[in-house]
TORGU-228230 format. One record per residue: chain; residue number from 1; residue in one letter; y negated, z, x negated of N, C-alpha, C, CB in turn. Coordinates in steps of 0.02 Angstrom, whole numbers, m for minus. Glycine has a CB too. Layout:
N
{"A" NUM "A" {Y Z X} {Y Z X} {Y Z X} {Y Z X}}
...
***
This chain:
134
{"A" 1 "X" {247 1092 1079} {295 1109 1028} {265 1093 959} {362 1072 1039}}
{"A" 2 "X" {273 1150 914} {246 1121 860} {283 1100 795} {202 1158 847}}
{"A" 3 "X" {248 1068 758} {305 1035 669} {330 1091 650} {260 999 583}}
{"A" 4 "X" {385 1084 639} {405 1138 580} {365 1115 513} {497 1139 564}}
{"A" 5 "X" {373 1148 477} {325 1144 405} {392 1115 358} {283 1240 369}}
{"A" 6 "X" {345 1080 325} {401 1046 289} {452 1091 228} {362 985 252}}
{"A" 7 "X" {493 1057 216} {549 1117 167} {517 1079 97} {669 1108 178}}
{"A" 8 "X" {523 1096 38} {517 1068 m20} {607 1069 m68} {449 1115 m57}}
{"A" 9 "X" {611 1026 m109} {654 1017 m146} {632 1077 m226} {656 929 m151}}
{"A" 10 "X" {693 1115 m221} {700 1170 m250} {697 1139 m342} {777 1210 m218}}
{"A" 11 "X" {665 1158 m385} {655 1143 m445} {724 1133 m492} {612 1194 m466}}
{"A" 12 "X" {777 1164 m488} {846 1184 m489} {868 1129 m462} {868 1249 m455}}
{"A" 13 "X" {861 1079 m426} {894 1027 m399} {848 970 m395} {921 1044 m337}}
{"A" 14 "X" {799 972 m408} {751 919 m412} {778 860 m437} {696 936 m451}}
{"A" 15 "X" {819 858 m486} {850 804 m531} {904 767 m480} {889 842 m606}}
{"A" 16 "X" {932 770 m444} {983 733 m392} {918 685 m345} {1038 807 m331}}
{"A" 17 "X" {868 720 m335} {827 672 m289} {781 612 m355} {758 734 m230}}
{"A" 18 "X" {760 646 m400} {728 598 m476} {748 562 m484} {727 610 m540}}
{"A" 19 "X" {853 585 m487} {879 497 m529} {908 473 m472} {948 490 m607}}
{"A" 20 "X" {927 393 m508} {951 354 m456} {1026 354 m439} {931 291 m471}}
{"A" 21 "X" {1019 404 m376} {1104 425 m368} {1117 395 m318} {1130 502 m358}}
{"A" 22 "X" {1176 383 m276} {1182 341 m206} {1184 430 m180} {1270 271 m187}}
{"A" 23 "X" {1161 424 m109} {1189 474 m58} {1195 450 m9} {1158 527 m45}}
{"A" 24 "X" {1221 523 30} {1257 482 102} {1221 499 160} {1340 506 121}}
{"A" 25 "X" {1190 441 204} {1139 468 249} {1177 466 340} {1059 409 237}}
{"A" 26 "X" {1147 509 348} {1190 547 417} {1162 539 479} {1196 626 415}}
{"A" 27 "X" {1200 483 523} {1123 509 565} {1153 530 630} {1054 440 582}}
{"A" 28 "X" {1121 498 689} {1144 518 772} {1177 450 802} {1066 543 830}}
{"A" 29 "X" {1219 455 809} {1262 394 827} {1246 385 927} {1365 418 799}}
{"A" 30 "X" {1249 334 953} {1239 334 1023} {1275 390 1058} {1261 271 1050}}
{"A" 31 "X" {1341 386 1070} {1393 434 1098} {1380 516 1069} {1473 405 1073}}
{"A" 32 "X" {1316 556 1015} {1301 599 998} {1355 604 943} {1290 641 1045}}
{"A" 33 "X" {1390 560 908} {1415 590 846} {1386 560 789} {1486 585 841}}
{"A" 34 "X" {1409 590 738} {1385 591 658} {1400 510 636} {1441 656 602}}
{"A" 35 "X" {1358 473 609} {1360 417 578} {1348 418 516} {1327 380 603}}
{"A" 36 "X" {1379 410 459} {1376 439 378} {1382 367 348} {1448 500 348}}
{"A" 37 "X" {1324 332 315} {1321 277 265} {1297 279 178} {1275 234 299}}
{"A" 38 "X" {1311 263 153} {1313 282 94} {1242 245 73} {1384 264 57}}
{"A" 39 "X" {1182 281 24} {1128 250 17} {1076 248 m29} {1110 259 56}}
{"A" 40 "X" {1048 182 m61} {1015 210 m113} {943 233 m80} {1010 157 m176}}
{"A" 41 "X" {904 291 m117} {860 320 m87} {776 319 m119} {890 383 m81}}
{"A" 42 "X" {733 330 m133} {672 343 m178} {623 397 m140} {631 268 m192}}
{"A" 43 "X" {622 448 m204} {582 496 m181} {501 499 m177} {601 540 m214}}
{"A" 44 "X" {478 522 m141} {396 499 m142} {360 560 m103} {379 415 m95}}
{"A" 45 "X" {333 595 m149} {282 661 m166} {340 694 m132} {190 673 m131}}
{"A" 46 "X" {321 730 m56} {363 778 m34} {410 752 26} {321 836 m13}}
{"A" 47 "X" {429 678 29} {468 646 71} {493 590 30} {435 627 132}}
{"A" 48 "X" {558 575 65} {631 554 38} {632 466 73} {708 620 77}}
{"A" 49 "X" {627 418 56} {607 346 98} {683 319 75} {521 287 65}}
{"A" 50 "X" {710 276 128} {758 249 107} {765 174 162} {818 307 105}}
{"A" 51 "X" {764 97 135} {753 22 133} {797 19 178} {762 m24 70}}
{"A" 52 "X" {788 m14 253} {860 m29 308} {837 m113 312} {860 26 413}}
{"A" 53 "X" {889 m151 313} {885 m205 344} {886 m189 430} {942 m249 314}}
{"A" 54 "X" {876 m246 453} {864 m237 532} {924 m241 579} {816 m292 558}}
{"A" 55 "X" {978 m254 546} {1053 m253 594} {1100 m200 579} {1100 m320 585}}
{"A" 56 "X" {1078 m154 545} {1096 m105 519} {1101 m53 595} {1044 m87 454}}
{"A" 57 "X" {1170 m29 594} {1174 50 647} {1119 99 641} {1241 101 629}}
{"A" 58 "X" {1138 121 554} {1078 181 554} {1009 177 585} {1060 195 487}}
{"A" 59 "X" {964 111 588} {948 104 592} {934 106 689} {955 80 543}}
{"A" 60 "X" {965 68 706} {1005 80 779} {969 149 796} {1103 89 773}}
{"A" 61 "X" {1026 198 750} {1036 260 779} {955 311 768} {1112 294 737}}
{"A" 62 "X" {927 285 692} {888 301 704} {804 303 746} {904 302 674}}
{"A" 63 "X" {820 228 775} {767 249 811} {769 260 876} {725 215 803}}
{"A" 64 "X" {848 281 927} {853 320 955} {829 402 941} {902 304 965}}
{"A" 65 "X" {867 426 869} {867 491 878} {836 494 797} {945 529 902}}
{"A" 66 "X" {788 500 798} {749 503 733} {771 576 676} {662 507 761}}
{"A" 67 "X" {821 589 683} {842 632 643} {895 607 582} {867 679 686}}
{"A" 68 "X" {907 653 520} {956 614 496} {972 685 428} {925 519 471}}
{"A" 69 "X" {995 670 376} {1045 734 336} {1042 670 275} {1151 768 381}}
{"A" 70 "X" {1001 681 235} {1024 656 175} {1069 714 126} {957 629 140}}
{"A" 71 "X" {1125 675 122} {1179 724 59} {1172 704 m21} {1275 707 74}}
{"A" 72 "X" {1173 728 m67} {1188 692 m129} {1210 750 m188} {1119 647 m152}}
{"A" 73 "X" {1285 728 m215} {1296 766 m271} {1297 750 m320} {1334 790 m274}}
{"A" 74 "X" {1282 809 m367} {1289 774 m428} {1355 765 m462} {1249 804 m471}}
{"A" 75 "X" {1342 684 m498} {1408 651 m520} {1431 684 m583} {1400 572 m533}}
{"A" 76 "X" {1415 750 m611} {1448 768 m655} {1477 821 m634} {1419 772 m705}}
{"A" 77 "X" {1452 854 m596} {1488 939 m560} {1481 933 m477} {1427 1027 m588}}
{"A" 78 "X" {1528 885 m439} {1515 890 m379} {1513 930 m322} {1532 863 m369}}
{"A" 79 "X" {1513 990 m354} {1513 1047 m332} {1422 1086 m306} {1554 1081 m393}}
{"A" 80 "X" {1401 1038 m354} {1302 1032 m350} {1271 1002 m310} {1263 999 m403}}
{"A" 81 "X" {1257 1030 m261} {1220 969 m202} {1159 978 m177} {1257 961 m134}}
{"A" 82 "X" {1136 926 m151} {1063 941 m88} {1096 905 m38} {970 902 m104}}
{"A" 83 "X" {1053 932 m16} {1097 943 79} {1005 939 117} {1162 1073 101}}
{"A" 84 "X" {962 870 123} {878 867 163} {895 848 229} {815 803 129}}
{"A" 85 "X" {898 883 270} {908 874 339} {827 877 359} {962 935 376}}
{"A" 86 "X" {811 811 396} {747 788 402} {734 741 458} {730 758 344}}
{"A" 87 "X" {662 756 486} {641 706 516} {621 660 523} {627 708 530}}
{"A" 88 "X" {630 589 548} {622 518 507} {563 487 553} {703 461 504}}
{"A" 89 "X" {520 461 513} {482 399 543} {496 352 522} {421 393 540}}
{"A" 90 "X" {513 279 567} {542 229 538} {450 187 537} {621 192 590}}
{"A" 91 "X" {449 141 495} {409 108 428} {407 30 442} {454 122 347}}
{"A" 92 "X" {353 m14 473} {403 m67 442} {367 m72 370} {409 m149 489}}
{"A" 93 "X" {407 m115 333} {396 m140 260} {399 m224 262} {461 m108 208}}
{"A" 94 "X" {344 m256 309} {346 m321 296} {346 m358 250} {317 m339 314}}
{"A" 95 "X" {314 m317 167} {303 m375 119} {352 m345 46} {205 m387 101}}
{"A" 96 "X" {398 m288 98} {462 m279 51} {433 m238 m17} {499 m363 27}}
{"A" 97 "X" {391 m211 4} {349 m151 m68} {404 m104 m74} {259 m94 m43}}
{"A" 98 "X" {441 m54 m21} {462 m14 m19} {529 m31 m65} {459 6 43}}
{"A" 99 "X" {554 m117 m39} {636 m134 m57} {604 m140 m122} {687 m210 m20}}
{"A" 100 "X" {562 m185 m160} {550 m213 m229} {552 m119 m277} {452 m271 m229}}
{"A" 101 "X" {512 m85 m245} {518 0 m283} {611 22 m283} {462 77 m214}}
{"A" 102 "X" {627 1 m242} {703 45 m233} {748 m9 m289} {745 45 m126}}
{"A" 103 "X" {747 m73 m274} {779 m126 m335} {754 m115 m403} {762 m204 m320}}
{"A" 104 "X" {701 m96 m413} {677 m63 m478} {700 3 m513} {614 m53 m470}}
{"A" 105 "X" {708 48 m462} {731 98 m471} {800 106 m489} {716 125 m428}}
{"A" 106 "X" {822 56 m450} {929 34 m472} {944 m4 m492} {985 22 m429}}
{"A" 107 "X" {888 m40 m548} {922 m103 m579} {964 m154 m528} {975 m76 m634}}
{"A" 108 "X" {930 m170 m483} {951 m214 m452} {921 m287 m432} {963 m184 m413}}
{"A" 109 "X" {946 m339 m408} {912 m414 m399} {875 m402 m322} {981 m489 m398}}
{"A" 110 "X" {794 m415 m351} {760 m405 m283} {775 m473 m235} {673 m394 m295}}
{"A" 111 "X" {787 m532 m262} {785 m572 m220} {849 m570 m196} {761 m627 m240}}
{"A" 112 "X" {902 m562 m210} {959 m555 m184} {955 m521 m122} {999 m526 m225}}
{"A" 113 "X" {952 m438 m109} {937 m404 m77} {868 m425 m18} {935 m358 m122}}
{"A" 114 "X" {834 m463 m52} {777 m478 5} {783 m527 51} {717 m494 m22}}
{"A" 115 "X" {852 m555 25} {867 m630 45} {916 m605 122} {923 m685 m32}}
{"A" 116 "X" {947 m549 111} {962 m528 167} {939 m506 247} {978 m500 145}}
{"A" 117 "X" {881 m515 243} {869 m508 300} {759 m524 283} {913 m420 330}}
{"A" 118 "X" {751 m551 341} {670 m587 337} {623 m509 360} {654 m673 416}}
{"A" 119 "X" {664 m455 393} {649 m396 392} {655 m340 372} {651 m389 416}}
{"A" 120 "X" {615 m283 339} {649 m225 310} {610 m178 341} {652 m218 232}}
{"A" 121 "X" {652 m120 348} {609 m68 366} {626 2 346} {602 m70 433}}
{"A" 122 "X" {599 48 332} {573 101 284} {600 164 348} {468 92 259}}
{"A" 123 "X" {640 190 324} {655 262 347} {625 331 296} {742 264 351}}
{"A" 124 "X" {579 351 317} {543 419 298} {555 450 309} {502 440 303}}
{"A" 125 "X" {599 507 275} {642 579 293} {583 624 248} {746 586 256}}
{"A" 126 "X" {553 679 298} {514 705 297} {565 785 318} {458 668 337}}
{"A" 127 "X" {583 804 256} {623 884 256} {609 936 315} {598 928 188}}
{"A" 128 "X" {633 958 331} {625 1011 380} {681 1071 346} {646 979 466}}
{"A" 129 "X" {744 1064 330} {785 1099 304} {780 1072 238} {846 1101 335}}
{"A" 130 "X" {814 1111 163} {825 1091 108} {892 1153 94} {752 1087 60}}
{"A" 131 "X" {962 1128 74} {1012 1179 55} {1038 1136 m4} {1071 1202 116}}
{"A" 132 "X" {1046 1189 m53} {1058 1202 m104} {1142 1215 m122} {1015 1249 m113}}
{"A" 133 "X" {1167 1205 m154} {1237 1225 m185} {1259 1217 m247} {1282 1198 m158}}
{"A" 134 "X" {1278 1235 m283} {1302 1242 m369} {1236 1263 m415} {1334 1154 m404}}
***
């Protein structure tokens, strides 16, 4: 079976994945349903990385079913969305490079956030679909 080729993020929407917006990441829940957590994300060249602590479901779910649907609209016309339905390789991030980039990116306290868990690990959503709206 072979990769699908990856989708790219449409120029017209590029700006929802640039700034620092929360979206909502989707994944495969055990029982096969939808698991939807809300998430901050960082984009990197042509794949989408987003920081899990280790007791986290998504996390769970994703490395049962390595798939997942990042959503995100924009907060001025929510009618504007990306919709990266993608395939994930999970990452670990032992020395927290990935979390220290994402707390930078959201004005946030790295040690706070790092203090939560002695493990982090890196979900890589690698596009396969990209949909567009507004």
């Amino acid at each position: 079976m072979s990769t699908p080729e990856p989708a790219e993020f449409p120029a017209s929407h590029r700006d929802l994945i640039d700034n620092p917006l929360t979206g909502v990441l989707t994944t495969i829940g055990a029982g096969g349903r939808p698991q939807s957590t809300a998430v901050w994300f960082l984009p990197d060249g042509p794949t989408v990385r987003v920081s899990m602590i280790s007791t986290r479901q998504k996390l769970a779910n994703l490395r049962r079913t390595p798939v997942a649907t990042l959503f995100v609209f924009d907060p001025t016309n929510p009618g504007r969305t990306l919709e990266i339905r993608a395939d994930v390789e999970l990452v670990p991030d032992p020395d927290k490079s990935v979390l220290a980039r994402m707390t930078d990116r959201y004005g946030a306290d790295f040690a706070r956030l790092s203090a939560l868990d002695p493990e982090r690990t890196t979900a890589v959503l690698h596009p396969r679909r990209v949909v567009v709206r507004g």
